[in-house]
Gaussian input, Z-matrix of N, CA and C with variables (Angstrom, degrees):
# hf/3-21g

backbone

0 1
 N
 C     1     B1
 C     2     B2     1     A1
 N     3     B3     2     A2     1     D1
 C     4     B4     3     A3     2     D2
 C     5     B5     4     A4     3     D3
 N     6     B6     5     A5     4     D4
 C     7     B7     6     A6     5     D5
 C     8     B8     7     A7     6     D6
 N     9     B9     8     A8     7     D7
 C    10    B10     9     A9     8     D8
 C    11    B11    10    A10     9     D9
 N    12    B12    11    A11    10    D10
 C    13    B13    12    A12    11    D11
 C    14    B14    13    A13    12    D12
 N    15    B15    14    A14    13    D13
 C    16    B16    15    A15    14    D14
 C    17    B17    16    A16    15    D15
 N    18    B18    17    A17    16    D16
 C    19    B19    18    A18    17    D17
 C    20    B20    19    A19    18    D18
 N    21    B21    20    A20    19    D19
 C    22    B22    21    A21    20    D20
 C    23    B23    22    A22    21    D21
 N    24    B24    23    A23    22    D22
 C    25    B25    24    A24    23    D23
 C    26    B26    25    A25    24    D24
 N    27    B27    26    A26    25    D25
 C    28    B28    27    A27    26    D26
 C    29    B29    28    A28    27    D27
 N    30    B30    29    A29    28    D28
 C    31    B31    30    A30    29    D29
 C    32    B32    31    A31    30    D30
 N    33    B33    32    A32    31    D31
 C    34    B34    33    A33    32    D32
 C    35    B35    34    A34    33    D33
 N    36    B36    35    A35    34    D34
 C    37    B37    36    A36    35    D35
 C    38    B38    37    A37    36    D36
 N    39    B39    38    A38    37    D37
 C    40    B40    39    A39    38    D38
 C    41    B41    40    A40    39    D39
 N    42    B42    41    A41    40    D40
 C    43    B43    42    A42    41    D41
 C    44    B44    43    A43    42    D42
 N    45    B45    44    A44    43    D43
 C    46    B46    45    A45    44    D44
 C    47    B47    46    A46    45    D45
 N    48    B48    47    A47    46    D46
 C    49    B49    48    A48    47    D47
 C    50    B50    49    A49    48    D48
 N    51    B51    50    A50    49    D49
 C    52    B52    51    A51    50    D50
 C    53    B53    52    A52    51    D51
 N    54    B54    53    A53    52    D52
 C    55    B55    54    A54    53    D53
 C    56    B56    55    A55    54    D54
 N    57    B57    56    A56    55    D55
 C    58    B58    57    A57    56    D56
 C    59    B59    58    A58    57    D57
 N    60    B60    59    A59    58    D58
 C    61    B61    60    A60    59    D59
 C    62    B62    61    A61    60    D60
 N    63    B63    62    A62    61    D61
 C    64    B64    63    A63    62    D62
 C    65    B65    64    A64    63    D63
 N    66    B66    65    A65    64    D64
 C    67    B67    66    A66    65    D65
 C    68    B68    67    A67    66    D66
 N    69    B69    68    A68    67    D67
 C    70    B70    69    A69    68    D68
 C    71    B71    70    A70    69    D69
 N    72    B72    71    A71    70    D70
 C    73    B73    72    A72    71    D71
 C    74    B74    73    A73    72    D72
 N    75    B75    74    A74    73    D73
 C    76    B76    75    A75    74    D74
 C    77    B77    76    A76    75    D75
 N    78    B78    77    A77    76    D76
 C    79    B79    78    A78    77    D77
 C    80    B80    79    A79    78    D78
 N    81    B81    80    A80    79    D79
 C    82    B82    81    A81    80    D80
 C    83    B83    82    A82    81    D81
 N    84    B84    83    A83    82    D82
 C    85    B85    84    A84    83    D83
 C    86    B86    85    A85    84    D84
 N    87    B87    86    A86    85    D85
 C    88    B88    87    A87    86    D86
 C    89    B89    88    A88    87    D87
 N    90    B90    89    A89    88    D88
 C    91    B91    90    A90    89    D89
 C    92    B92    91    A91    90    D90
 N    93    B93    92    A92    91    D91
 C    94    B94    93    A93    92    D92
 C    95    B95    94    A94    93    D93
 N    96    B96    95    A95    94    D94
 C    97    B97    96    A96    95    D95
 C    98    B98    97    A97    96    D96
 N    99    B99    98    A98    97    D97
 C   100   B100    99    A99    98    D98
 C   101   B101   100   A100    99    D99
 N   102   B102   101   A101   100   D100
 C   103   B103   102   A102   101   D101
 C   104   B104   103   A103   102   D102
 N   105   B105   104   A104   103   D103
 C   106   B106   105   A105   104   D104
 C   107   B107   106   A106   105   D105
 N   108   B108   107   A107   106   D106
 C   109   B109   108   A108   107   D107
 C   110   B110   109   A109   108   D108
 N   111   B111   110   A110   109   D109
 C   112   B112   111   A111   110   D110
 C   113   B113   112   A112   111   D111
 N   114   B114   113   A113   112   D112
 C   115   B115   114   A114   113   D113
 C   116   B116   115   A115   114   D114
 N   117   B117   116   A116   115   D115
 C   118   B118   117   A117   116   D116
 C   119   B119   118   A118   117   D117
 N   120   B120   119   A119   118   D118
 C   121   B121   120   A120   119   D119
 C   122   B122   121   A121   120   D120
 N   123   B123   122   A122   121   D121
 C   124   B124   123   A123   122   D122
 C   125   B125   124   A124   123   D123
 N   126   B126   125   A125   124   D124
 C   127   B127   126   A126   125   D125
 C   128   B128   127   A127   126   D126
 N   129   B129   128   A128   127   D127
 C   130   B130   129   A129   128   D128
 C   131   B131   130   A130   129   D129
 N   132   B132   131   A131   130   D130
 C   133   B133   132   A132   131   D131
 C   134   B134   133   A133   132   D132
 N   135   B135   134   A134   133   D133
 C   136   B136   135   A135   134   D134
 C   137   B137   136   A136   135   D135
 N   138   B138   137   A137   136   D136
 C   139   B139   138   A138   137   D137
 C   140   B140   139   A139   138   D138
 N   141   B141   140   A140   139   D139
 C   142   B142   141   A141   140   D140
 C   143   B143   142   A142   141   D141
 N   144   B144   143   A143   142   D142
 C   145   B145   144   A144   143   D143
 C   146   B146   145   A145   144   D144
 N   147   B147   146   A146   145   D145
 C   148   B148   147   A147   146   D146
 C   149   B149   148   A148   147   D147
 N   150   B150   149   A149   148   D148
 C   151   B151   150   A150   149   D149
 C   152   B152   151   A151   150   D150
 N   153   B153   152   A152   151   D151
 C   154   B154   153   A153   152   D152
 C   155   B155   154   A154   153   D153
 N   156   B156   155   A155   154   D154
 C   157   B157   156   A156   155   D155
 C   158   B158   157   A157   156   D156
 N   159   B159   158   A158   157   D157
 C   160   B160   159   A159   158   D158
 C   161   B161   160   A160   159   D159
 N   162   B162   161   A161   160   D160
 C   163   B163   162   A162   161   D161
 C   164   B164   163   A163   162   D162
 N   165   B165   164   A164   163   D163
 C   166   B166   165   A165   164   D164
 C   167   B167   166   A166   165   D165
 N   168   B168   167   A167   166   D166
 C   169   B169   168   A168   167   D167
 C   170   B170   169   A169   168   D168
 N   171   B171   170   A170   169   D169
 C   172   B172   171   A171   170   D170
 C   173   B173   172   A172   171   D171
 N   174   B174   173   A173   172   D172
 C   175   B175   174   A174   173   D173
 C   176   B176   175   A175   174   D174
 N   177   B177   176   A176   175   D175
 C   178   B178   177   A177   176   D176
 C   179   B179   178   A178   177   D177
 N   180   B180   179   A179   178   D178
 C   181   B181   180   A180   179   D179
 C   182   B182   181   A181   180   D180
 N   183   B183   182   A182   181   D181
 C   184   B184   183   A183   182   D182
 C   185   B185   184   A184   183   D183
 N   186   B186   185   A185   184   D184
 C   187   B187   186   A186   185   D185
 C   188   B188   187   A187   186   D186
 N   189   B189   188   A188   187   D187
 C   190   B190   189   A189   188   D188
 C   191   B191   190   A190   189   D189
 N   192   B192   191   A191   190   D190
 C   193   B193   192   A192   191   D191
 C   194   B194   193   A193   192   D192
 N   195   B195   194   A194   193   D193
 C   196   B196   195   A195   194   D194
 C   197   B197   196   A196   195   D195
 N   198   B198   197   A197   196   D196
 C   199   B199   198   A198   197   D197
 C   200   B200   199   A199   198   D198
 N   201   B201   200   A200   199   D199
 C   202   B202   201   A201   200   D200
 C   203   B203   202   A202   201   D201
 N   204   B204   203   A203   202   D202
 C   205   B205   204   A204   203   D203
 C   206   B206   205   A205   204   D204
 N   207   B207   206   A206   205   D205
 C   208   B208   207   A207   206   D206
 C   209   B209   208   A208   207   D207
 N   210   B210   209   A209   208   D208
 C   211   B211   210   A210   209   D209
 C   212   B212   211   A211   210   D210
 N   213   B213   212   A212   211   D211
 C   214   B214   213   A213   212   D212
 C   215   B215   214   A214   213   D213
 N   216   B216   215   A215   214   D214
 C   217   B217   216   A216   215   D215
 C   218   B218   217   A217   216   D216
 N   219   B219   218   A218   217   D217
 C   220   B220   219   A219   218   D218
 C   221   B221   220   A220   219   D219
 N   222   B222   221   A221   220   D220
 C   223   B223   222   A222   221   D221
 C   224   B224   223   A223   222   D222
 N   225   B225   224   A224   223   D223
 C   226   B226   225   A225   224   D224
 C   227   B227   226   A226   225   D225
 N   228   B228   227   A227   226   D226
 C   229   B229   228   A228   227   D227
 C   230   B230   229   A229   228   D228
 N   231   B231   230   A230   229   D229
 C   232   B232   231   A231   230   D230
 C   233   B233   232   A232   231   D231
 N   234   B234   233   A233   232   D232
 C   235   B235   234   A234   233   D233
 C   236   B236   235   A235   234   D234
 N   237   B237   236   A236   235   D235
 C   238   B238   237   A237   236   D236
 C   239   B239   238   A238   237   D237
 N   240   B240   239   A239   238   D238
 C   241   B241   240   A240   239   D239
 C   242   B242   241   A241   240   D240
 N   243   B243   242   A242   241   D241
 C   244   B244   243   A243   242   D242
 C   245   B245   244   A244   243   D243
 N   246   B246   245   A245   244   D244
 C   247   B247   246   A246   245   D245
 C   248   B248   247   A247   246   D246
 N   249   B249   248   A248   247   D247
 C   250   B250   249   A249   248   D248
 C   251   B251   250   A250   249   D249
 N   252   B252   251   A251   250   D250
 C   253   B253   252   A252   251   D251
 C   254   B254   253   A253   252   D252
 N   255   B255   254   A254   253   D253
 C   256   B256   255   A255   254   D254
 C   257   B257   256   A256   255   D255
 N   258   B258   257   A257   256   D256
 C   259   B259   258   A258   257   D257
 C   260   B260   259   A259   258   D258
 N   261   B261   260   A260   259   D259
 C   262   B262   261   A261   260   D260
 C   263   B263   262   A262   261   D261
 N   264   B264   263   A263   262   D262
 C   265   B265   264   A264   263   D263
 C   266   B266   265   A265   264   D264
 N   267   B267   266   A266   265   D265
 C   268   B268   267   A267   266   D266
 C   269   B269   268   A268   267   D267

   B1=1.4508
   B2=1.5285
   B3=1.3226
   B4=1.4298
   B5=1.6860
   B6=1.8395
   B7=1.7334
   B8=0.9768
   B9=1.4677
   B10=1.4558
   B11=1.4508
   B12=1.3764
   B13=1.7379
   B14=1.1559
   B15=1.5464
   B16=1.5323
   B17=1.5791
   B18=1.2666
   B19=1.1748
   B20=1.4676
   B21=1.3286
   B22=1.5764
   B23=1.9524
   B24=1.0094
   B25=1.5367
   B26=1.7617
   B27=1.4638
   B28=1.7528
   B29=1.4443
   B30=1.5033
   B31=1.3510
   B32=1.8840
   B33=1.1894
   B34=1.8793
   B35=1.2992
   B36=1.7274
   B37=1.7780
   B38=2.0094
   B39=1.1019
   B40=0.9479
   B41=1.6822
   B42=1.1671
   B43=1.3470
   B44=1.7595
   B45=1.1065
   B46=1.6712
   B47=1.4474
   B48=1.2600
   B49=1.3650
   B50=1.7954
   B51=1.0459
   B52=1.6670
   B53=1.1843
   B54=1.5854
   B55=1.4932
   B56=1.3593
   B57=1.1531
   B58=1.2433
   B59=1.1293
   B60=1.7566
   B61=1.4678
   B62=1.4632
   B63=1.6186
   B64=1.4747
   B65=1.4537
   B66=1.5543
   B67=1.1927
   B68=1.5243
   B69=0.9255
   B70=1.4239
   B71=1.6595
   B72=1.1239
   B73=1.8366
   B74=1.2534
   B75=1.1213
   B76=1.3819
   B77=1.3039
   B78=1.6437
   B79=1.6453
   B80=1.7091
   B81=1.6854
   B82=1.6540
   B83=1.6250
   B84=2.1066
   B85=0.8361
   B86=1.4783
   B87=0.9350
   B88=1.6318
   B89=0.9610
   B90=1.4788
   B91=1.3370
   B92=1.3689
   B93=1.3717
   B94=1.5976
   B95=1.2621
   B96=1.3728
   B97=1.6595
   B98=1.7606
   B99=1.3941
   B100=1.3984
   B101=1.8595
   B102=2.2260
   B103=1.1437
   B104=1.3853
   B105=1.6200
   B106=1.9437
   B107=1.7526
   B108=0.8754
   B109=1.4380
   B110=2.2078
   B111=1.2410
   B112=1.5030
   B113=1.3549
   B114=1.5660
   B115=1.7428
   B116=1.9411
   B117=1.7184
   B118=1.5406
   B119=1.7769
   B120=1.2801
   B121=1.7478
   B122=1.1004
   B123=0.8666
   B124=1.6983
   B125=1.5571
   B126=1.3745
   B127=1.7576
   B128=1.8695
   B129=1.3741
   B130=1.2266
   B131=1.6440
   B132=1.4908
   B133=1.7523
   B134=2.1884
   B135=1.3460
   B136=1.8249
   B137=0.9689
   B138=1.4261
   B139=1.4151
   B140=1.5654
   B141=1.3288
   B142=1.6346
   B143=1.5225
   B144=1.0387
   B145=1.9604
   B146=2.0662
   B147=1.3029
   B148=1.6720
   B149=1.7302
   B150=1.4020
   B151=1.4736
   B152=1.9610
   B153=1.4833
   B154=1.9785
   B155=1.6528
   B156=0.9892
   B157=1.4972
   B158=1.7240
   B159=2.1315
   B160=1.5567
   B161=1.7157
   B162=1.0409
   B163=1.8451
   B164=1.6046
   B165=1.5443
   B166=1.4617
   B167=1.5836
   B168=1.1684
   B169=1.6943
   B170=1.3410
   B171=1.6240
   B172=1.2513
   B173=1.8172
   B174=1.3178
   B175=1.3176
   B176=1.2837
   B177=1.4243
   B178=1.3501
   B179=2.2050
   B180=1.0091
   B181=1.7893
   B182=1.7254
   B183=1.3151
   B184=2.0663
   B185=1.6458
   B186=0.9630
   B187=0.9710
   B188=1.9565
   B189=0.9539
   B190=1.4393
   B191=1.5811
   B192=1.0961
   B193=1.6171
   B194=1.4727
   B195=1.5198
   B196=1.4168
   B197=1.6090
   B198=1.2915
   B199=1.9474
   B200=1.8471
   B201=1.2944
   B202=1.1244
   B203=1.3742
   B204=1.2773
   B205=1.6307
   B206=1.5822
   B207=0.7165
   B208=2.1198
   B209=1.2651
   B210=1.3267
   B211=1.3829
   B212=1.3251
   B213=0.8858
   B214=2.3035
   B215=1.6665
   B216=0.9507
   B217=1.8178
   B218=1.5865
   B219=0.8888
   B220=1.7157
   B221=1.7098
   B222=1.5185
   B223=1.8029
   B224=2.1727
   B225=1.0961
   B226=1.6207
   B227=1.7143
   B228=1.3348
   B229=1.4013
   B230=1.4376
   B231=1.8506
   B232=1.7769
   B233=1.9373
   B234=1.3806
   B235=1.3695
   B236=1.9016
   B237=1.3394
   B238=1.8433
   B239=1.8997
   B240=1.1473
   B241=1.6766
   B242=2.0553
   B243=1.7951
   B244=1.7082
   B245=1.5164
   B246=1.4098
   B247=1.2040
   B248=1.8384
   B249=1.7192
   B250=0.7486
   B251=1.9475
   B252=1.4951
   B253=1.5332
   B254=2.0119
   B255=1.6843
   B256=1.4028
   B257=1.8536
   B258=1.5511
   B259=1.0474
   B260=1.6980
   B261=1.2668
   B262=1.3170
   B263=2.0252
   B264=1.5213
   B265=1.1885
   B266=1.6811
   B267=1.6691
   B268=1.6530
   B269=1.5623
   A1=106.84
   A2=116.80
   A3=116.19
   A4=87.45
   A5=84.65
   A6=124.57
   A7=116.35
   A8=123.47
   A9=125.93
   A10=125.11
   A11=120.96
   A12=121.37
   A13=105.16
   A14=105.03
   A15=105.19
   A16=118.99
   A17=125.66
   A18=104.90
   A19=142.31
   A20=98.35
   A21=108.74
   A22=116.56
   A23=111.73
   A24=113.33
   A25=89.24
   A26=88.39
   A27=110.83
   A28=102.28
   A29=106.93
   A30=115.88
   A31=109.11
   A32=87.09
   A33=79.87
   A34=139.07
   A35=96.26
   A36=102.91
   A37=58.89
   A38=168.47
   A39=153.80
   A40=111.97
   A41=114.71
   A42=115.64
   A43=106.40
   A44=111.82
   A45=109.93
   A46=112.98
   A47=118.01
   A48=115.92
   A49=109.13
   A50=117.52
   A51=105.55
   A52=131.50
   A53=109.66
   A54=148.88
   A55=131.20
   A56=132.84
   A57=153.21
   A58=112.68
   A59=90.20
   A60=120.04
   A61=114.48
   A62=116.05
   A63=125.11
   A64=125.69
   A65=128.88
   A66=129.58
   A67=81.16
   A68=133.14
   A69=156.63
   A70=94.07
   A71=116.23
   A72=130.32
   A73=105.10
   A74=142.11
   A75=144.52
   A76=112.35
   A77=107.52
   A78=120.75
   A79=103.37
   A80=90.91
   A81=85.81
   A82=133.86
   A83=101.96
   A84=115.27
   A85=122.17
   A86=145.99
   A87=138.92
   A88=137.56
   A89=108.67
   A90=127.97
   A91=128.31
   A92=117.69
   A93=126.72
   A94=106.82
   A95=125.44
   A96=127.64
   A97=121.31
   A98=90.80
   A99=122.06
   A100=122.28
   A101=94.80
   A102=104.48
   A103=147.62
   A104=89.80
   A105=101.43
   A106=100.27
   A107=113.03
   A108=113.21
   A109=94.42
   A110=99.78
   A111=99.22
   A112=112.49
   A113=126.68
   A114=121.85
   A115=101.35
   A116=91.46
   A117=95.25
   A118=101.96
   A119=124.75
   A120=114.40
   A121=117.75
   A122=136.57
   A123=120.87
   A124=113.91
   A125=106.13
   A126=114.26
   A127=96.72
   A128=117.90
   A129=125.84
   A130=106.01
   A131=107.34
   A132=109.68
   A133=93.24
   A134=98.37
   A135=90.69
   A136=96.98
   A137=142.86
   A138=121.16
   A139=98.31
   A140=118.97
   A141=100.95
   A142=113.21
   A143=114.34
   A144=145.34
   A145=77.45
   A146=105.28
   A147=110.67
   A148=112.83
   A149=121.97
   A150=124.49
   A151=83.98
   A152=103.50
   A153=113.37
   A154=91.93
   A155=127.66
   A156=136.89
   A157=105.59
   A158=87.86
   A159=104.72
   A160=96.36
   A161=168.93
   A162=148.87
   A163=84.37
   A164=142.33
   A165=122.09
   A166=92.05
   A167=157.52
   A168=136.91
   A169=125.34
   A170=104.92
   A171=96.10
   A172=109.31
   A173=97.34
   A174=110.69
   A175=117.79
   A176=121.12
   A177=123.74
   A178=94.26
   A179=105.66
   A180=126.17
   A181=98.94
   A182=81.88
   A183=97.92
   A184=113.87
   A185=152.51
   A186=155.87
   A187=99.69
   A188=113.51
   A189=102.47
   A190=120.33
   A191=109.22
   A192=118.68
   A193=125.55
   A194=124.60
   A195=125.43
   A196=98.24
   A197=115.50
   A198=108.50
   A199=102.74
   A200=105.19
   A201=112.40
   A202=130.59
   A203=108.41
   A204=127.44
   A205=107.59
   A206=124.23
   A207=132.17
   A208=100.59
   A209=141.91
   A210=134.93
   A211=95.62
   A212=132.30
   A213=130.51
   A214=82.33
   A215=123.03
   A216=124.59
   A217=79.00
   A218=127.83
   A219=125.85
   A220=112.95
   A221=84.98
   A222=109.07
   A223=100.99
   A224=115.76
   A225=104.99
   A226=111.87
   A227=117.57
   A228=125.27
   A229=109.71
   A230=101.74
   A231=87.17
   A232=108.25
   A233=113.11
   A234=113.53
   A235=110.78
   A236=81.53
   A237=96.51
   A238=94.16
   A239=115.39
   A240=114.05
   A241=92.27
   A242=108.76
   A243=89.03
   A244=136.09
   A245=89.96
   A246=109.08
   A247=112.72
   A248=116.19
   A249=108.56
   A250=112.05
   A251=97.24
   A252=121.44
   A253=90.19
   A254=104.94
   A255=132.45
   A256=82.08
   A257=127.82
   A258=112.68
   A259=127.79
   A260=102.85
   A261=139.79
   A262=96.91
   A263=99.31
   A264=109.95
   A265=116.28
   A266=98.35
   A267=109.75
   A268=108.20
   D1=131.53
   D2=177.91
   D3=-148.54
   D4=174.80
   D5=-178.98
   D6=-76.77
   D7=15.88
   D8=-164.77
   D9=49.89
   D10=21.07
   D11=158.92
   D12=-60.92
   D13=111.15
   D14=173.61
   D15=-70.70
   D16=-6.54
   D17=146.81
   D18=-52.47
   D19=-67.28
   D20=152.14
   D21=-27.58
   D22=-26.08
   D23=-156.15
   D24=-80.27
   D25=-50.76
   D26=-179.62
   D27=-38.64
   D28=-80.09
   D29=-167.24
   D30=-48.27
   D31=-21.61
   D32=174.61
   D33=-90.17
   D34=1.81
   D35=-161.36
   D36=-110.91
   D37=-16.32
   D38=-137.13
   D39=-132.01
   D40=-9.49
   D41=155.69
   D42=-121.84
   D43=-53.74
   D44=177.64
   D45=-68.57
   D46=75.62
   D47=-168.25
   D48=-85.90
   D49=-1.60
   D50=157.87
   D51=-116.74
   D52=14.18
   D53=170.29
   D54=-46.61
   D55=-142.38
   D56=157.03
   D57=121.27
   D58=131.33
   D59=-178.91
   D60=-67.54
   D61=119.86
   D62=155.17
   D63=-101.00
   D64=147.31
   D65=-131.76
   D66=-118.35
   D67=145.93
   D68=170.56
   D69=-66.02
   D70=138.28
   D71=174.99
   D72=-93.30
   D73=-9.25
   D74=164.43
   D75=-60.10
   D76=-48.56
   D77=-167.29
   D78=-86.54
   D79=-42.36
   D80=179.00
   D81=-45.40
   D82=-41.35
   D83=162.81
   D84=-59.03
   D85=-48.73
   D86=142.27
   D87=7.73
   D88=-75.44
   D89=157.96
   D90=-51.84
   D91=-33.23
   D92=-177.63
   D93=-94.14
   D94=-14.89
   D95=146.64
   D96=-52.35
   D97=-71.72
   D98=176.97
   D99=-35.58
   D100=-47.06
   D101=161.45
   D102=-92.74
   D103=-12.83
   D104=-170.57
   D105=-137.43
   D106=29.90
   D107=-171.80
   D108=-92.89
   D109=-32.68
   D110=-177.53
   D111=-109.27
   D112=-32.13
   D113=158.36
   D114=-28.58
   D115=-72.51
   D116=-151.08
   D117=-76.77
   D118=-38.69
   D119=-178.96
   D120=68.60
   D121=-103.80
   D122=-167.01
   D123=-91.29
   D124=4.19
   D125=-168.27
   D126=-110.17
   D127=-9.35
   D128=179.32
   D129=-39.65
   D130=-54.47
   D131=-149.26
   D132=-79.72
   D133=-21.96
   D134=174.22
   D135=-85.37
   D136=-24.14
   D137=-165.16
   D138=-89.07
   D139=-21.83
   D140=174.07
   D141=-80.45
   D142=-36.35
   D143=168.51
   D144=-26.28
   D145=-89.50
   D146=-167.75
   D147=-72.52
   D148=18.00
   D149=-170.75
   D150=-102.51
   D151=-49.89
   D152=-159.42
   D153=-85.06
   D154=15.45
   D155=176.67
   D156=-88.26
   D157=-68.67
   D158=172.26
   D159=-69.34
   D160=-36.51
   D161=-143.50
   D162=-103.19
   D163=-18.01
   D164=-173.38
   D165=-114.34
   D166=15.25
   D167=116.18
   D168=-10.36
   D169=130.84
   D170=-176.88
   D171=-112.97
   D172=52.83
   D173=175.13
   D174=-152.96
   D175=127.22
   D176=-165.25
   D177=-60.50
   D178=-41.73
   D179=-178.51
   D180=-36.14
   D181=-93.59
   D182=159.51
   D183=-29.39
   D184=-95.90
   D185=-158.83
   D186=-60.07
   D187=-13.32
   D188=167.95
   D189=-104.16
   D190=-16.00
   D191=155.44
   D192=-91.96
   D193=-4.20
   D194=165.18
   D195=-100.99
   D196=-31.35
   D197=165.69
   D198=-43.56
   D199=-71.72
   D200=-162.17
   D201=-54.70
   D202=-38.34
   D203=152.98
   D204=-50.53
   D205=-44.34
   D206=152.49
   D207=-39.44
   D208=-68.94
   D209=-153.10
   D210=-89.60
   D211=-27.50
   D212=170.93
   D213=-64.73
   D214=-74.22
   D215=-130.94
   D216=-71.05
   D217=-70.61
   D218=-161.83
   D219=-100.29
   D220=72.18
   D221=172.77
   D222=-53.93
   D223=-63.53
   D224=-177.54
   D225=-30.97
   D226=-22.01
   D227=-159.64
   D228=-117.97
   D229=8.01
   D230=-161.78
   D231=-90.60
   D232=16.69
   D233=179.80
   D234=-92.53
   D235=-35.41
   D236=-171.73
   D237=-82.79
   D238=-37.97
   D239=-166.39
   D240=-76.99
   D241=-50.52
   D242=177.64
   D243=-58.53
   D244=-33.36
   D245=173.65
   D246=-48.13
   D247=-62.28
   D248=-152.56
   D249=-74.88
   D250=-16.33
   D251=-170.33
   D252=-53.83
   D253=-60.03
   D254=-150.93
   D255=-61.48
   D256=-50.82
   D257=-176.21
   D258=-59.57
   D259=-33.71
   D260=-178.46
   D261=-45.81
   D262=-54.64
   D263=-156.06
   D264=-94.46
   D265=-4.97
   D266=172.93
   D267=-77.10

């Protein structure tokens, strides 16, 4: 479990090679403050409303098709949200 330093992320797909790094929701939430709290503005609190919808799925399936429906519905956000999916998925 890490803070999402992608270094750290590095060093983990690079020694834990049958692994994978999961990001603590504490930090995640942070970051999705930190990053979309002023793109989106008054659409922030629905877009987290339908973000903790998709992060409490109990299917890796589900939660990757309510992510993605996130990056369609909230185009202002869809560089920072692909981005972070694409890291997610290295």
């Amino acid at each position: 479990m890490t803070d999402s330093d992608p270094a750290l992320d590095a060093a983990c797909i690079r020694v834990y090679k049958s692994y994978y790094a999961m990001h603590c929701i504490y930090h995640i939430n942070q970051n999705l403050y930190k990053n979309l709290s002023g793109p989106l503005g008054k659409d922030y609190s629905q877009f987290l409303n339908e973000f903790y919808i998709a992060r409490n799925s109990l299917s890796q399936e589900r939660f990757e098709y309510l992510f993605f429906k996130l990056i369609e519905k909230y185009k202002q956000i869809f560089n920072y949200l692909f981005q972070e999916s694409n890291e997610f998925h290295n």
